[in-house]
C-alpha positions in Angstrom: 32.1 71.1 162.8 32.0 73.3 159.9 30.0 76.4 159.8 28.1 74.6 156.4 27.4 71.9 158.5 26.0 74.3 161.2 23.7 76.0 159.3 22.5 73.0 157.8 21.9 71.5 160.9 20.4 74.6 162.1 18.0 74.9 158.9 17.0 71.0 159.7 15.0 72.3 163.3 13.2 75.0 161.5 9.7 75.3 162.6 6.8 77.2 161.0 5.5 80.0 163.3 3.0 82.3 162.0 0.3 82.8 159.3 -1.4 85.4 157.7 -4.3 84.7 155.0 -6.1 87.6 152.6 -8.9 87.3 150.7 -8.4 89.7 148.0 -10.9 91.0 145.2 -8.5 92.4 142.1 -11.0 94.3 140.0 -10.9 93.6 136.2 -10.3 97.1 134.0 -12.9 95.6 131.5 -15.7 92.7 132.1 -14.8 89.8 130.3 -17.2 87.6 128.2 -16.4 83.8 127.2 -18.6 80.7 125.8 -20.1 80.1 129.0 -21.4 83.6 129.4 -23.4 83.2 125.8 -24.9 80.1 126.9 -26.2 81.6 129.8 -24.7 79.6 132.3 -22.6 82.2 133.7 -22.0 86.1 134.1 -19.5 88.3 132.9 -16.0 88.2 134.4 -15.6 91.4 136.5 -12.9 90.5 139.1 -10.2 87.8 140.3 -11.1 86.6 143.8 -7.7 86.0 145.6 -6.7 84.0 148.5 -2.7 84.5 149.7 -1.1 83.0 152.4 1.9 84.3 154.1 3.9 82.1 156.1 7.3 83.1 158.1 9.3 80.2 160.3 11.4 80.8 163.6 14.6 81.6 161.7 12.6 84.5 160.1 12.5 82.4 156.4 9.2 83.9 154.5 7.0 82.4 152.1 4.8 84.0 149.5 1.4 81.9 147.8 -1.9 82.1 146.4 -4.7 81.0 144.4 -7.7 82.0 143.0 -11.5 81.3 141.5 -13.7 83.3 139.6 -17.2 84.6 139.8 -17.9 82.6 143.1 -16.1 80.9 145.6 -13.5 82.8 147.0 -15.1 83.6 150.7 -15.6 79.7 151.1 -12.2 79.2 149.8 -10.9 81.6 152.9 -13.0 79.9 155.2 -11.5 76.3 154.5 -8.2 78.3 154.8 -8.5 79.6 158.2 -9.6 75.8 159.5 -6.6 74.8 157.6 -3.7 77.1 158.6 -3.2 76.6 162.3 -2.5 73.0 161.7 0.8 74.6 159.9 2.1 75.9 163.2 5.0 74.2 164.5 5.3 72.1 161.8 8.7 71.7 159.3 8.0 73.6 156.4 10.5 71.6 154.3 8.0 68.7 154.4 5.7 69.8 151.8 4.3 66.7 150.4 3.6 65.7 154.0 2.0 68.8 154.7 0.2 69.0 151.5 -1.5 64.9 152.4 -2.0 66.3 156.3 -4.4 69.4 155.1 -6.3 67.1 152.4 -7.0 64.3 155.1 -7.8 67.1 157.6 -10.6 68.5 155.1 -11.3 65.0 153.7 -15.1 64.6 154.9 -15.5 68.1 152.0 -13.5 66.1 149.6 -10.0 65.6 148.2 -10.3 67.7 145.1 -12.4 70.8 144.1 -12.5 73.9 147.0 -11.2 71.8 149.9 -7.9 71.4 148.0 -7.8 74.8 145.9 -7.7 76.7 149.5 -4.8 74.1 150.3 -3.3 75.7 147.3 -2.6 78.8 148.7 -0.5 77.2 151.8 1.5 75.1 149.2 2.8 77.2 146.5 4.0 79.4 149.7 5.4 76.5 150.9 7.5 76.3 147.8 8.5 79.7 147.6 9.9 80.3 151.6 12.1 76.4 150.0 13.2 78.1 147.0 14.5 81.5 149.1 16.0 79.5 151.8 18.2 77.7 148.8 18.4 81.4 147.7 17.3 79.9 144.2 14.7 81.1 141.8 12.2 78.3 142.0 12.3 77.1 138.5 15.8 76.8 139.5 14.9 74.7 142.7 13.2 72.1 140.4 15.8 72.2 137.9 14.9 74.4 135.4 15.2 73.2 131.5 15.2 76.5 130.2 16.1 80.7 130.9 12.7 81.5 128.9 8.8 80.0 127.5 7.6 81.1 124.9 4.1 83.1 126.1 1.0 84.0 124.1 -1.9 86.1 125.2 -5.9 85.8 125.9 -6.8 88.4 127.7 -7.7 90.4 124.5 -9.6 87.8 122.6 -12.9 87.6 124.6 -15.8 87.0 122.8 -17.6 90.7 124.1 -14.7 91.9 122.0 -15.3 92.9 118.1 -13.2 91.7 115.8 -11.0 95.0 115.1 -10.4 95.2 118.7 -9.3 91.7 119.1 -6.7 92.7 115.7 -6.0 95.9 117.9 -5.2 94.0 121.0 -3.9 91.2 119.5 -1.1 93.6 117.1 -0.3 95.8 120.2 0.5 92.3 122.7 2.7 91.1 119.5 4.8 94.5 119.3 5.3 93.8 123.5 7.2 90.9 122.8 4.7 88.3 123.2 4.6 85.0 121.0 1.6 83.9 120.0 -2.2 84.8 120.3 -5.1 83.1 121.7 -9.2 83.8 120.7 -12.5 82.8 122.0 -14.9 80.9 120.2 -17.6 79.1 121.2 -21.1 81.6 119.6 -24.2 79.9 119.4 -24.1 81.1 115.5 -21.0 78.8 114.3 -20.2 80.9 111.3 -20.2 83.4 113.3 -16.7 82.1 115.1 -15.3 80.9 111.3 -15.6 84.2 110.3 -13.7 85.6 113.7 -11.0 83.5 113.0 -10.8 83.9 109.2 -10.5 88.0 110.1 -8.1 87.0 113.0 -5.6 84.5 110.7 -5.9 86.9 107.6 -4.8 90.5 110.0 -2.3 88.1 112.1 -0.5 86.5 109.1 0.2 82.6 109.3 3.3 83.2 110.9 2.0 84.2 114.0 0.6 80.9 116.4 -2.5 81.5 117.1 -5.2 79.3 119.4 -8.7 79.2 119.8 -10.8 78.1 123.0 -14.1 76.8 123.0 -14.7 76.8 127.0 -16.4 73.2 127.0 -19.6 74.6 124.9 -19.6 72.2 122.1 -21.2 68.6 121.8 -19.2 65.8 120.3 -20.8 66.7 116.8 -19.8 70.4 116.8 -16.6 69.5 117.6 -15.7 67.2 115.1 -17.1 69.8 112.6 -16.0 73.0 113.5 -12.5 71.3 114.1 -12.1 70.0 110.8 -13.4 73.5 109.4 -10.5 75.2 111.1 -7.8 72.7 110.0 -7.5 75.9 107.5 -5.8 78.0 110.0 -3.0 75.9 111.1 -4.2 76.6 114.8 -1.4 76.3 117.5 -4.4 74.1 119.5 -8.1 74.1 120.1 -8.9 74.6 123.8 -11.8 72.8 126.0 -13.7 72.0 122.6 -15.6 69.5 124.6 -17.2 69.1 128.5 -14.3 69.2 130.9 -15.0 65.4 132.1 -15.5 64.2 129.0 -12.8 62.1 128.7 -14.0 59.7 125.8 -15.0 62.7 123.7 -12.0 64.0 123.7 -10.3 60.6 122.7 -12.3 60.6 119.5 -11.5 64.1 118.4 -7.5 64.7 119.0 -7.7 61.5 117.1 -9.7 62.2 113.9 -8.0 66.2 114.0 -4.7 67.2 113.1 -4.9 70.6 115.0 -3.8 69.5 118.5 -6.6 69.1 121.3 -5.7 70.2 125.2 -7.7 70.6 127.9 -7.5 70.8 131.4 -7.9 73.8 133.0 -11.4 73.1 135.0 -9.9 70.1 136.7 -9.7 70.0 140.3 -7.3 67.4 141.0 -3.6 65.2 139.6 -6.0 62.1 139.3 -8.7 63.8 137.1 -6.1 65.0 134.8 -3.7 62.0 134.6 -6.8 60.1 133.7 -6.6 62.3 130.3 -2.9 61.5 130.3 -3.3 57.6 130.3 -6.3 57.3 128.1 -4.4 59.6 125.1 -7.3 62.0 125.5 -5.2 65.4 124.7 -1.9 66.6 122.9 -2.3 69.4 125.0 -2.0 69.2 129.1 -4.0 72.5 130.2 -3.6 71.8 133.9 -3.6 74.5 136.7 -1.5 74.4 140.2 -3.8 76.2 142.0 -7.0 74.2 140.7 -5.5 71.1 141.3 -4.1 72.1 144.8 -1.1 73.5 144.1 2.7 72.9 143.0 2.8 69.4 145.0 0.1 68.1 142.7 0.9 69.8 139.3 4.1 68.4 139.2 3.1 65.0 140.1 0.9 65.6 136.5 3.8 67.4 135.2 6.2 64.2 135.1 3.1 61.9 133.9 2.9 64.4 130.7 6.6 64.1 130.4 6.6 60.8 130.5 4.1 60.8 127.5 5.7 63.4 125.5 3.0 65.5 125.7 2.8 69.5 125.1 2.1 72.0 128.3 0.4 75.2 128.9 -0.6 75.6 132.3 -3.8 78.1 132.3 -3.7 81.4 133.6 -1.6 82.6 137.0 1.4 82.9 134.9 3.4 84.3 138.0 3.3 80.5 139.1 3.4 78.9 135.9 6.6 80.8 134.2 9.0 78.2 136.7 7.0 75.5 136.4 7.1 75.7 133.0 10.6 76.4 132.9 10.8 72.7 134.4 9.8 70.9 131.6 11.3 68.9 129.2 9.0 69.3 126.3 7.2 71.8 124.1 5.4 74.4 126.4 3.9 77.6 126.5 3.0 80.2 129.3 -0.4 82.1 129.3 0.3 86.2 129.3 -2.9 87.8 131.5 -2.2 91.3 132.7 -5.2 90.7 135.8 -2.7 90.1 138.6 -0.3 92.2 138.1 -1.5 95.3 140.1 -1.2 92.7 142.8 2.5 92.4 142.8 5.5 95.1 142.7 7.5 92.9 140.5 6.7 92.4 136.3 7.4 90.0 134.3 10.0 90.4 131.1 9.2 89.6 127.6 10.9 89.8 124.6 10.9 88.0 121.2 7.7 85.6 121.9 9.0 84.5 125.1 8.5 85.1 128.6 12.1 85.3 130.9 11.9 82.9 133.9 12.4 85.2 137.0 16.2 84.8 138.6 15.2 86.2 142.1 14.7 84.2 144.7 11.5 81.9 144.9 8.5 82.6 142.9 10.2 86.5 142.9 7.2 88.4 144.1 6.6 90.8 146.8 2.6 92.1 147.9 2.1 96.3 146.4 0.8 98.4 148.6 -2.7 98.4 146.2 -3.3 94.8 147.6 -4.6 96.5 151.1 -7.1 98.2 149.3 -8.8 95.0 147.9 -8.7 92.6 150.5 -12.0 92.1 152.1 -10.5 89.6 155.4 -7.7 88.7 156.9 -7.0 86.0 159.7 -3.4 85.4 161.3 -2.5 82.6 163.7 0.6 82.0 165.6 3.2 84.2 166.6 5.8 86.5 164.6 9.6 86.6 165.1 
């Protein structure tokens, strides 16, 4: 027998043998202000609650994942995880689809979506990762990657808390880094208020530079319809949640009476809630997120359905995930540029001429700094190291 055949028949009897979870709070530099925090109907954005899961096998392979919420969440998140994780023990981590349907059933009497499957998430995208180092591939090699680099824009700078010459400021100082395209929020009770924002924005920016606006889901059907014709003006890359997340029917009526594309998805917790936006031609835009939706496993199950429709893609946020899965795709996409995980990790992120370069080390490329101890608030292990 040769020794390739050995080692792949080796590799085939791998088992999974230990665990570690964190629950991590990254602390944001500035609290961060959107739509929803005008209305009233949440606070300011002062932290990213993290949950990442470590998982190693017998043959020493390692696996690196995570994912999130914001404001609330993350302690119930960890607690689904630790009922979760020793069900991984013993188990082949190269059956990730399998394992990804044995958590959800596990947790099913909580749900098959929402926090039951975001805390599956974490397990998941580490899954993917220890696969993708094992084939010593980058994983947006692993799922056969369409392209070396995305083209990125930025958000983090365009909150609404922010004035307008600090949004220009920001905005000028993310371009001269290399990145591609800008994004704003709207969404003031005062809707002249955002027209004049993005009239300033558009007029500092120059129309040569793509720039997007998001709404966070605070507009009715009316407002919509208006302030989206109103900004037909600024030849806007997209316009962003304009309308209630589940609002699948609203969103039909206006990508179809505006020329400015429509996307959304972002707040959905699961593939079926955001394929149902896919079949009923409800966006130009597929917003989707892998950890909100349960990870890799899911978002690429949407992925292919958006493909298949010849649809647009900008996964939101967690761009150290979303630079391969982007890299996947066959059509028009974009990658979202926030600096709030970063002290998280020891590795950055290249960008140069508007486009973000897809990672070429192994997996998702990412190793835990030192900085992460600091923040995490609990930690749980199960199983035994080797």
């Amino acid at each position: 027998m040769s020794t390739q055949n050995t080692l792949a028949q080796t590799n085939a009897f791998d088992r999974i043998s230990w665990i570690k979870l964190s629950s991590v709070n990254v602390p944001l530099n500035t609290a961060v202000s959107d739509a929803k925090v005008l209305t009233g109907r949440q606070n300011a954005l002062k932290d990213v609650a993290l949950l990442i899961a470590e998982i190693e096998t017998e043959q020493g392979y390692r696996g690196l994942g995570f994912t999130y919420t914001l404001r609330n969440g993350g302690p119930a998140q960890f607690s689904h995880a630790k009922e979760m994780a020793p069900l991984l023990i013993g188990e082949d981590p190269n059956d990730i689809s399998r394992l990804w349907s044995k958590l959800v059933w596990a947790g099913a009497s909580v749900g098959r979506s929402g926090l039951a499957t975001q805390a599956i998430a974490a397990f998941d995208t580490a899954l993917w990762d220890l696969k993708a180092k094992r084939a010593n591939l980058s994983l947006a090699k692993l799922l056969g990657a369409q392209r070396n680099e995305v083209r990125c824009y930025n958000t983090s700078g365009g909150y609404l808390q922010a004035s307008v010459d600090e949004i220009i400021d920001k905005s000028q100082a993310s371009l001269a880094c290399g990145i591609g395209g800008i994004k704003m929020k709207v969404g003031h009770p005062d809707r002249r208020q955002d027209l004049q924002r993005v009239d300033a924005i558009r007029k500092a920016l120059g129309d040569d530079t793509p720039l997007m606006v998001d709404v966070n889901q605070q507009w009715d059907r009316t407002t919509a319809l208006r302030m989206g014709m109103a900004m037909e003006q600024y030849n806007l890359q997209w316009i962003e949640e304009p309308l209630d997340a589940y609002d699948v029917e609203g969103h039909c009526m206006l990508s179809s009476n505006l020329v400015t594309p429509v996307g959304t998805g972002e707040m959905l917790t699961s593939a079926s809630e955001v394929a149902e936006y896919i079949h009923q031609g409800a966006v130009d835009l597929v917003m989707h997120d892998a950890p909100r939706v349960g990870g890799i496993t899911p978002f690429l199950k949407v992925q292919q359905m958006a493909e298949d429709h010849g649809l647009m893609m900008a996964p939101h946020f967690v761009m150290e995930i979303h630079i391969h899965l982007a890299a996947a795709y066959a059509h028009e996409t974009w990658v979202e540029h926030f600096e709030w995980l970063e002290p998280v990790f020891n590795e950055r992120l290249e960008i140069r001429h508007g486009q973000m370069i897809v990672p070429t080390r192994p997996g998702l490329g990412l190793s835990l700094h030192d900085q992460t101890t600091a923040w995490t608030v609990a930690s749980f292990e199960t199983g035994k190291r080797h």
